[in-house]
Every structure is written in C-alpha cells, then in structure tokens.
C-alpha positions as semicolon CSV with decimal commas, in nm:
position;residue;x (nm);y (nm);z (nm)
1;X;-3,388;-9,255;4,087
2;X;-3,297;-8,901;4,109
3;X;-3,406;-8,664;3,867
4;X;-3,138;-8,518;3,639
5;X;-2,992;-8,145;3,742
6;X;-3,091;-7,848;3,591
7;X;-2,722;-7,860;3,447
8;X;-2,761;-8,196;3,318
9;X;-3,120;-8,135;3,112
10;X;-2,909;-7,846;2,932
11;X;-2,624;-8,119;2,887
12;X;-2,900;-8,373;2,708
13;X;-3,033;-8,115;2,512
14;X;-2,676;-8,002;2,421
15;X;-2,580;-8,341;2,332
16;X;-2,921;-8,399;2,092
17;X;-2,760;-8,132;1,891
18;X;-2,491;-8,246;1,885
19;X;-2,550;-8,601;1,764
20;X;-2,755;-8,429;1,480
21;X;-2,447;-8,200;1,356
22;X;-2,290;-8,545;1,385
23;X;-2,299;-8,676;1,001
24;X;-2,111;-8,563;0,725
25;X;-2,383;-8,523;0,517
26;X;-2,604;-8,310;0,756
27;X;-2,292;-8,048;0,758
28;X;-2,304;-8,080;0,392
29;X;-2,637;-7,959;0,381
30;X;-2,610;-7,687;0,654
31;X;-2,326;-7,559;0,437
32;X;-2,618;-7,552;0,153
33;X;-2,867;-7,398;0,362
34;X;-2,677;-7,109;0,526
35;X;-2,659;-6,954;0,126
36;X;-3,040;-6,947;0,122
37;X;-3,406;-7,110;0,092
38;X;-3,385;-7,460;-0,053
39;X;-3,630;-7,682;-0,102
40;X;-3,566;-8,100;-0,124
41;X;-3,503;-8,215;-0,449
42;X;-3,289;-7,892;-0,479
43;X;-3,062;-8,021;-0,162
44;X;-3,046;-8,391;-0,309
45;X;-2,923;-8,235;-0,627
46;X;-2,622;-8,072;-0,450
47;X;-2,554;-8,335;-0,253
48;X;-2,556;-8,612;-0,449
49;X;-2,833;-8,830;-0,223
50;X;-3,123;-8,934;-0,269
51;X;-3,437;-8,761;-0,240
52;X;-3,507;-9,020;0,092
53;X;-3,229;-8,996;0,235
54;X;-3,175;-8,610;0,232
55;X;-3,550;-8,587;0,371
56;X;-3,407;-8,792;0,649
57;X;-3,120;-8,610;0,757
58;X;-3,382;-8,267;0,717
59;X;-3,590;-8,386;0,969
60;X;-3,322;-8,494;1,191
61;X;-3,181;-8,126;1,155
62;X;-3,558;-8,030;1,225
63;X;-3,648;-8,220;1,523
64;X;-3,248;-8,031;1,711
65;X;-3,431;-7,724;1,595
66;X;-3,150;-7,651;1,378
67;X;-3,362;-7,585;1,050
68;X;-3,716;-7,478;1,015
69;X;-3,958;-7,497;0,713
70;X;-4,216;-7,299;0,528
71;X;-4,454;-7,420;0,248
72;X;-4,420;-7,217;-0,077
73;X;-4,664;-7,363;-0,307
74;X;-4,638;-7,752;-0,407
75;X;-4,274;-7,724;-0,214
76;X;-4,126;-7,732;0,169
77;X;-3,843;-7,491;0,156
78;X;-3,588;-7,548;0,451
79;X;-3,382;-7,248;0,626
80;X;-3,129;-7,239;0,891
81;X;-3,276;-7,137;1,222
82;X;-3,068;-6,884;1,323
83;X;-2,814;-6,844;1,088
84;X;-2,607;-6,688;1,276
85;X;-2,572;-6,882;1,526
86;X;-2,545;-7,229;1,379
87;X;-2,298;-7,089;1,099
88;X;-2,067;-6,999;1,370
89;X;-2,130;-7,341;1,540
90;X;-2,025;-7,477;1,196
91;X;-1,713;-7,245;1,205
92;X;-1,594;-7,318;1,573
93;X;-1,645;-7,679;1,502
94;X;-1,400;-7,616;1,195
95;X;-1,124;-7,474;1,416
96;X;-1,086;-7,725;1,674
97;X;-1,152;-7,981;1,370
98;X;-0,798;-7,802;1,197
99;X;-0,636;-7,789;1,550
100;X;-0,714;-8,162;1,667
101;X;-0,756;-8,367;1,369
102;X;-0,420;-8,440;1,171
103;X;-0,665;-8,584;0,853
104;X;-0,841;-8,231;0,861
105;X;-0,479;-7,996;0,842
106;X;-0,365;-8,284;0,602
107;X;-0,638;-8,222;0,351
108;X;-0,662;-7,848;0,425
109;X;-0,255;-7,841;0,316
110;X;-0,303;-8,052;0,012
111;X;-0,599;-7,873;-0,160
112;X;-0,635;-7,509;0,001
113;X;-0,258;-7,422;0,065
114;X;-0,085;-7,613;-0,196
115;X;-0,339;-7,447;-0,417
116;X;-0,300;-7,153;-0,345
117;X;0,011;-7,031;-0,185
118;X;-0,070;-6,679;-0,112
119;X;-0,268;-6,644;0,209
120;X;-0,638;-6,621;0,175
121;X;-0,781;-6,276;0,252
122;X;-0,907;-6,182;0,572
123;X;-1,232;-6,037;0,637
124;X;-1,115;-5,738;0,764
125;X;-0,824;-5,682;0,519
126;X;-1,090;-5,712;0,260
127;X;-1,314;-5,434;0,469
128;X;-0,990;-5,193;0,429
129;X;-0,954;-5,249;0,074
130;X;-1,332;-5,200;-0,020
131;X;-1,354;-4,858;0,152
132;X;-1,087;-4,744;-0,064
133;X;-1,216;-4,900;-0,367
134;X;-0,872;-5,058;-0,472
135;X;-1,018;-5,438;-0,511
136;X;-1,327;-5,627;-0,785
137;X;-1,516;-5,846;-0,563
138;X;-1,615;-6,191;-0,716
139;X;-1,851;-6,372;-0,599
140;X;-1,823;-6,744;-0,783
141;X;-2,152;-6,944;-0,631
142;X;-2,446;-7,000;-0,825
143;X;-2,667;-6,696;-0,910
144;X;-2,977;-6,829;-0,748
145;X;-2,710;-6,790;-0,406
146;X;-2,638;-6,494;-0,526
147;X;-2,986;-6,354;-0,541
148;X;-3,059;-6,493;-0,148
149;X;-2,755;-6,262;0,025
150;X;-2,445;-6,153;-0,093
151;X;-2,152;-5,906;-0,037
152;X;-2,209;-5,545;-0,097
153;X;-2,051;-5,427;-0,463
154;X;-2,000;-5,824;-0,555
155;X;-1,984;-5,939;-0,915
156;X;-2,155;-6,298;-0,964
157;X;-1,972;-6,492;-1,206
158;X;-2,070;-6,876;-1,124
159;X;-1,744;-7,079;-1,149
160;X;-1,914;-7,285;-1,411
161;X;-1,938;-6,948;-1,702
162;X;-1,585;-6,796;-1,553
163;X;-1,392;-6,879;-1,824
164;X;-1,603;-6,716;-2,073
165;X;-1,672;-6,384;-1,864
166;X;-1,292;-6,289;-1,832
167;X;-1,396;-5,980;-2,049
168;X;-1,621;-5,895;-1,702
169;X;-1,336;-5,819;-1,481
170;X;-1,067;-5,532;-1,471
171;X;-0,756;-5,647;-1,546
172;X;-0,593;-5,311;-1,353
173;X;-0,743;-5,422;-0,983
174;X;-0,712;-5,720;-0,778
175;X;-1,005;-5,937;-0,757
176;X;-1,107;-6,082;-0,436
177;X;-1,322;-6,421;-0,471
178;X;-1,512;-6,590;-0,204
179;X;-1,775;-6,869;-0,244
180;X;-2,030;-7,059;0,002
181;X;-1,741;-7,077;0,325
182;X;-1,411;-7,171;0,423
183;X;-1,423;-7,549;0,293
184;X;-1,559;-7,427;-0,044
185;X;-1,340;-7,530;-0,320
186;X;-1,512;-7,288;-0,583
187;X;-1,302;-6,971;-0,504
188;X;-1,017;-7,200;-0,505
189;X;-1,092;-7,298;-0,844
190;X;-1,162;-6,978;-0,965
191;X;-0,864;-6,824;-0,854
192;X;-0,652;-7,079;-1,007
193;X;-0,825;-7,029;-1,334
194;X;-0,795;-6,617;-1,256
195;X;-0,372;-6,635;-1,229
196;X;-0,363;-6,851;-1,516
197;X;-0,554;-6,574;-1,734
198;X;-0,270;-6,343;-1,545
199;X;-0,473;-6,171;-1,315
200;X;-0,402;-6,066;-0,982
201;X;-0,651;-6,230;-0,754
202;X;-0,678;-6,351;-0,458
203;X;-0,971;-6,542;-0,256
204;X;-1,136;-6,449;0,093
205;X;-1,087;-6,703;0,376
206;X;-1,432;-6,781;0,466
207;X;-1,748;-6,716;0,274
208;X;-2,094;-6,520;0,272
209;X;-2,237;-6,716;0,573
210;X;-1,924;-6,600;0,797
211;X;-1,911;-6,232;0,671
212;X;-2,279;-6,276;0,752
213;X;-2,278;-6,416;1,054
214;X;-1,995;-6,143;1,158
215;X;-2,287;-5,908;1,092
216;X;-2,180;-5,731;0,821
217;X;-2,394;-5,528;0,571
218;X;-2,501;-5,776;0,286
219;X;-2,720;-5,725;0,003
220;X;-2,967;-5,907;-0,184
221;X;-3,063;-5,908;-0,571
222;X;-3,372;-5,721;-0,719
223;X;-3,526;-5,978;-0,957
C-alpha cells in the first residue's frame, strides 16, 4: 500500500481540525476563549454543560492544537492558540455558513436584522468616526472580558447593569456597542434597550476578537 502524498498528510491533518471545529458546542467555547484566559468551571458556567463534558470538548480542541493551557495555581486556564488565526477561521466559516445555509440567513434575519434595522457598523466606519471623536464606544461583555483586551477609549457597561448606568453615557453622541463577535446577541440587546431610552446608538458588526484579529490597537485594563 502506497504511502499517502505529501499533499494528502496536510489533507489528514486539515481534516483533524476540522472534525474538532465540528460541534456546536466546541464553537461555543472558542467564541468564549477568543475574549480571554478561562479556566473550566468558568467555561461550563457560560455554556451551560457540565463540568465533564466541557473538559471533553477542551481536550479535543487541545489534541487539533487549537487551544493550549497553562496552570495558574489550583486551576488549568485554556487560551486560543493563535488567536488570530483561529478567530478568523471562526469568521470565514461564518460567511460561507450565511452564504450556503438557508437555516443560518433565516435566523440571522429574524434576530440580528429584524432587530435592528439600521445596518451594523463597520469596522472601518467606526475607525473614521473615532479619529474624529464624534462617537461613545460601549463595550457590553462582562468586565472580567473587559479587563483581558478591549477597544481603545471603550466604556464597559455589562448588559446585565445597562439599565441602571444610562446616567454613564452622553446623550449628545452616538454610541457604538459591540460585544464578544458577530453572533453575539448582547450588543443587540443593548442597543434595543439604548433606542428605547432615546438614544442614538448603533452596534458594530463583529466584535473584539475580529477588530483583534484585524490587528488593530487594543487595550487592556490596569487592575
């Protein structure tokens, strides 16, 4: 039996990572992990599974070389490997998903455009408007995402304590809110919540991984 071409060995390895992007719940958590450091119980939280289960899919993730570890104490925290390049595996596998799949454009028209029926921001419309300091930028994850990476000049507000931090934001700018990426329903939320309250607002089209990923400056949080 011959031995498999040189092409074909970077075919199987291909495919290996392939079959481990091939879950719902391992995109789930590379959606999680491309905000930041998180450690097990932290991922099962977010995700709804159990503790066994999540460690499962991890080390599936882990063996395609997709994640990596490091021990911090009592705890395994688990990071993309190469964030870059596996959030914009995540991304191109979005866009053929909204080209091919009729059950992806359905859902993406009954939450994200029927939603919200101004046209999310892009990233470099938003670029234009930050240099000349005409927009409030809102970032609505969690603060402990916040803290790992985040857009130069943001505001955190988590989604969860918007209501009661309205006083926070200008009401004689536009606010611009992104979240974790483009199948993130918090900045949906928030700007729904946002025109309600009558402000002007609208939300960015992809998240901090992308802008990220696009290799734009970012900042982190002194604690």
């Amino acid at each position: 039996m011959s031995q498999p071409s040189p092409k074909q060995n970077i075919f199987i390895s291909l495919a290996e990572i392939a079959q481990a992007i091939g879950h719902a719940h391992r995109l789930e958590l590379l959606e999680y992990l491309a905000q930041g450091q998180r450690n097990v119980e932290e991922l099962a939280g977010l995700t709804g599974l159990t503790f066994a289960n999540t460690s499962r899919h991890l080390q599936i993730l882990r063996r395609a070389q997709l994640v990596s570890t490091e021990r911090q104490g009592k705890y395994v925290l688990y990071s993309l490997n190469g964030p870059t390049e596996v959030t914009t595996l995540l991304r191109a596998l979005g866009v053929v998903g909204e080209r091919n799949r009729a059950e992806v454009r359905q859902v993406m028209q009954d939450y994200f455009t029927d939603q919200d029926a101004l046209a999310p921001m892009t990233q470099l419309e938003l670029l234009g408007l930050l240099r000349e300091d005409r927009v409030t930028l809102l970032d609505v994850r969690p603060e402990y995402e916040f803290v790992q990476g985040h857009l130069p000049g943001a505001l955190n507000i988590p989604l969860s304590e918007l209501e009661t931090c309205l006083a926070s934001l200008p009401r004689d700018r536009e606010v611009v809110a992104y979240c974790r990426g483009p199948y993130c329903v918090l900045s949906v939320e928030a700007v729904a919540l946002l025109r309600a309250k009558g402000f002007r607002v609208r939300r960015l089209e992809d998240g901090f991984p992308e802008w990220k990923a696009a290799g734009r400056d970012v900042q982190l949080k002194v604690v």
